[in-house]
C-alpha positions as CSV (number, residue, x, y, z in Angstrom):
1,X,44.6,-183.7,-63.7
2,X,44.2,-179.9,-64.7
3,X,46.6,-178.5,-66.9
4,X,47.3,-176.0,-64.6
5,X,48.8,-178.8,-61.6
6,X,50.9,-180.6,-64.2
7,X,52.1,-176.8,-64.8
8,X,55.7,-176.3,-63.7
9,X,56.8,-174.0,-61.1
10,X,59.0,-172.2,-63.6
11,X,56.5,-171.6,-66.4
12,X,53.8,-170.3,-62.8
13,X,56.6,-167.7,-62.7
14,X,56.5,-166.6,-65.8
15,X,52.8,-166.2,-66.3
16,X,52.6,-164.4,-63.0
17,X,55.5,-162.0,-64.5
18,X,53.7,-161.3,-67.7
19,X,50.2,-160.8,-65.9
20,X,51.5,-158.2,-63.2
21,X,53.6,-156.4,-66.4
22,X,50.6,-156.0,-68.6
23,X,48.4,-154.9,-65.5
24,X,51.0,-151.9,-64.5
25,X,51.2,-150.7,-68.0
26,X,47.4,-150.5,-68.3
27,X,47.7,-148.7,-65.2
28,X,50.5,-146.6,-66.4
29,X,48.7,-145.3,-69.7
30,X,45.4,-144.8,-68.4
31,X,46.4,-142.3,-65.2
32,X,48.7,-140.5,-68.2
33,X,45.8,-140.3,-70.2
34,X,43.6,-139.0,-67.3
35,X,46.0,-136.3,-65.8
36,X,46.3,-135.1,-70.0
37,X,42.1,-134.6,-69.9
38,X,41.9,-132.6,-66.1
39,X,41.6,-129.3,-66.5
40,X,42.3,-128.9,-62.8
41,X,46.2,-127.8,-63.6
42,X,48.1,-130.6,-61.2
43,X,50.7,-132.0,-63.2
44,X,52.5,-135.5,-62.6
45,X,55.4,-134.9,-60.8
46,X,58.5,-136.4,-62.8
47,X,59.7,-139.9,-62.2
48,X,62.4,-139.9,-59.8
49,X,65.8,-139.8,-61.2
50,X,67.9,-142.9,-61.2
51,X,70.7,-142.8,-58.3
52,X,73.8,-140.8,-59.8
53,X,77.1,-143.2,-60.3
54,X,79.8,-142.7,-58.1
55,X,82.8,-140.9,-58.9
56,X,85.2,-144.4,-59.0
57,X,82.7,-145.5,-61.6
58,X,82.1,-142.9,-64.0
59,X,85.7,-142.3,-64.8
60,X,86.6,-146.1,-64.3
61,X,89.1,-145.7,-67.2
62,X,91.1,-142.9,-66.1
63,X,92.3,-145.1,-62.9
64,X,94.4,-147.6,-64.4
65,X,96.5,-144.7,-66.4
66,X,96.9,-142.3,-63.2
67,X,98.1,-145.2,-61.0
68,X,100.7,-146.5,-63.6
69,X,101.9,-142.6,-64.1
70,X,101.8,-142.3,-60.6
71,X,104.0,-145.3,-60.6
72,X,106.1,-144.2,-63.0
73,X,106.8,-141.1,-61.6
74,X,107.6,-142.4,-58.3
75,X,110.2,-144.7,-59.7
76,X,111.9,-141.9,-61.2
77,X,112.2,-139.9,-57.9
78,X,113.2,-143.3,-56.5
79,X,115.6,-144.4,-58.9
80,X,117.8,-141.2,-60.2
81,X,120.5,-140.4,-58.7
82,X,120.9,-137.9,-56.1
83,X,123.3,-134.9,-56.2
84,X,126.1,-134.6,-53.6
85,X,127.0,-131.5,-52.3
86,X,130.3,-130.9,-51.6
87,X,132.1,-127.8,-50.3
88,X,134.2,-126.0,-52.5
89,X,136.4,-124.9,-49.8
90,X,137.6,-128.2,-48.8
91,X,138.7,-129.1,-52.1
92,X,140.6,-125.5,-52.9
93,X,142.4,-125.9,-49.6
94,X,143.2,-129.7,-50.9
95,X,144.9,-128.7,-53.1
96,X,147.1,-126.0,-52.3
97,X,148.7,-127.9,-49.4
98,X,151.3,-130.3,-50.5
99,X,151.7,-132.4,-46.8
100,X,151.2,-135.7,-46.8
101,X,148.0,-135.4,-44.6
102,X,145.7,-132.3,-44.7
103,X,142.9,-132.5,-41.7
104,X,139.9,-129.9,-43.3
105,X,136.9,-128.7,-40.9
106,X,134.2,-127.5,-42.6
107,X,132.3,-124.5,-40.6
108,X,129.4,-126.5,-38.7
109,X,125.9,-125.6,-37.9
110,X,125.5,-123.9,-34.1
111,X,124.0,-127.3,-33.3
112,X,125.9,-130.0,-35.2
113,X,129.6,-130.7,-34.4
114,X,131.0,-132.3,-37.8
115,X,134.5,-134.4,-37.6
116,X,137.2,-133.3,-39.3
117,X,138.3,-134.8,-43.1
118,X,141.1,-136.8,-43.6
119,X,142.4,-136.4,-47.5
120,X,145.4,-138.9,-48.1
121,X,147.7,-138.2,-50.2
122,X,148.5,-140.9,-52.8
123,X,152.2,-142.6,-52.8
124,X,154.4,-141.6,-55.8
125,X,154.5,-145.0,-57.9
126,X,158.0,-145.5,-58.6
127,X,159.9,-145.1,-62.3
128,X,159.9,-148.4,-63.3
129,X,156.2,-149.4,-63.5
130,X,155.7,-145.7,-64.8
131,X,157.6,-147.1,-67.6
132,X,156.0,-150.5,-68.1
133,X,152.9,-148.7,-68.2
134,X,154.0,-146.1,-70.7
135,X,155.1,-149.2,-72.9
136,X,152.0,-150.9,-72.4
137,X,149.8,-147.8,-73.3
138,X,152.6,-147.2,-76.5
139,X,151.2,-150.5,-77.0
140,X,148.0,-150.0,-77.3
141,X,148.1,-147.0,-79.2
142,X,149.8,-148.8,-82.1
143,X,147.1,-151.2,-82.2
144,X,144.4,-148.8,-82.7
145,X,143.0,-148.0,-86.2
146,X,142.3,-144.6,-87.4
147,X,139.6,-143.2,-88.7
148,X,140.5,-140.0,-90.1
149,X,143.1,-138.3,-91.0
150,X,143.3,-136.1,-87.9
151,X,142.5,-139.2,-85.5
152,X,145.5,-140.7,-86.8
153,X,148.0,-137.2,-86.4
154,X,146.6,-137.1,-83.0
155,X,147.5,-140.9,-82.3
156,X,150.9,-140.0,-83.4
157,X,151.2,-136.9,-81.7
158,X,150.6,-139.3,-78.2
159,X,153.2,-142.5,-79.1
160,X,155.9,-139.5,-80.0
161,X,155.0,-138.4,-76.4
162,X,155.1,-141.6,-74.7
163,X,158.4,-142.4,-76.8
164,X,159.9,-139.5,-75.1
165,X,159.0,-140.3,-72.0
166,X,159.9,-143.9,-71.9
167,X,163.6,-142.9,-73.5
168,X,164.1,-140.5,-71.3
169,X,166.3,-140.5,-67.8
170,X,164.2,-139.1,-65.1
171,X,160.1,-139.4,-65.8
172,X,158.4,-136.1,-64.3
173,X,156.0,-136.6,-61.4
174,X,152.7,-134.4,-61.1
């Protein structure tokens, strides 16, 4: 057998390769060296340009940080709390009145009717758990350290208070 049957197919590729490159670059210099000896003017037009990449592509690294502060900015829209508005009127009028039950209507758009707001009054808690909690808070005030002298004047300044109040006959209400 020839050397070229016991050949194999991959090694036929790759002499097949190297023939076709070395015929297109003989090709290649000798029309360069041609169009450089006509006098006749015509120039080679330039080799085409190679497709531009895509947008996505070219900044591929700029993605990843836009979606996380995209994401991070969302969250923090999301996640904050939002502000209530509430009327100042409705509290004012709150608390001037001293009933038991004060009904409030706020003024209402021309197309929304808004119900009325019921503020409770709290009950009175009566003398003698005002007192236990006084004694409780005396307490607690006795078993704080302080740091300064100033803390501890102001610390005494309170037990002298709730001392007062605990001693005394009638405690007064708010």
């Amino acid at each position: 057998m020839s050397e070229e049957g016991k050949m194999t197919l991959n090694k036929q590729k790759k002499l097949y390769y190297r023939s076709a490159r070395s015929l297109r670059f003989h090709r290649s210099s000798t029309a360069a060296a041609a169009a450089s000896y006509t006098m006749s003017g015509d120039s080679v037009p330039p080799p085409p340009q190679p497709p531009k990449e895509s947008f996505a592509r070219r900044y591929k690294y700029v993605w990843p940080l836009l979606l996380t502060v995209n994401l991070a900015v969302g969250g923090y829209l999301f996640l904050t709390p939002k502000k209530k508005v509430i009327d100042s009127s409705s509290e004012e009028i709150a608390g001037k009145s001293g009933s038991a039950s004060v009904t409030v209507e706020k003024p209402a758009p021309s197309a929304v009717v808004a119900e009325p707001v019921v503020v409770k009054a709290r009950e009175p808690i009566p003398e003698m758990q005002q007192r236990e909690l006084f004694k409780w808070i005396l307490e607690e005030k006795r078993k704080v350290k302080p740091r300064n002298a100033e803390d501890k004047k102001k610390i005494d300044a309170e037990k002298a208070i709730l001392k007062q109040f605990i001693g005394s006959k009638t405690i007064p209400t708010l």
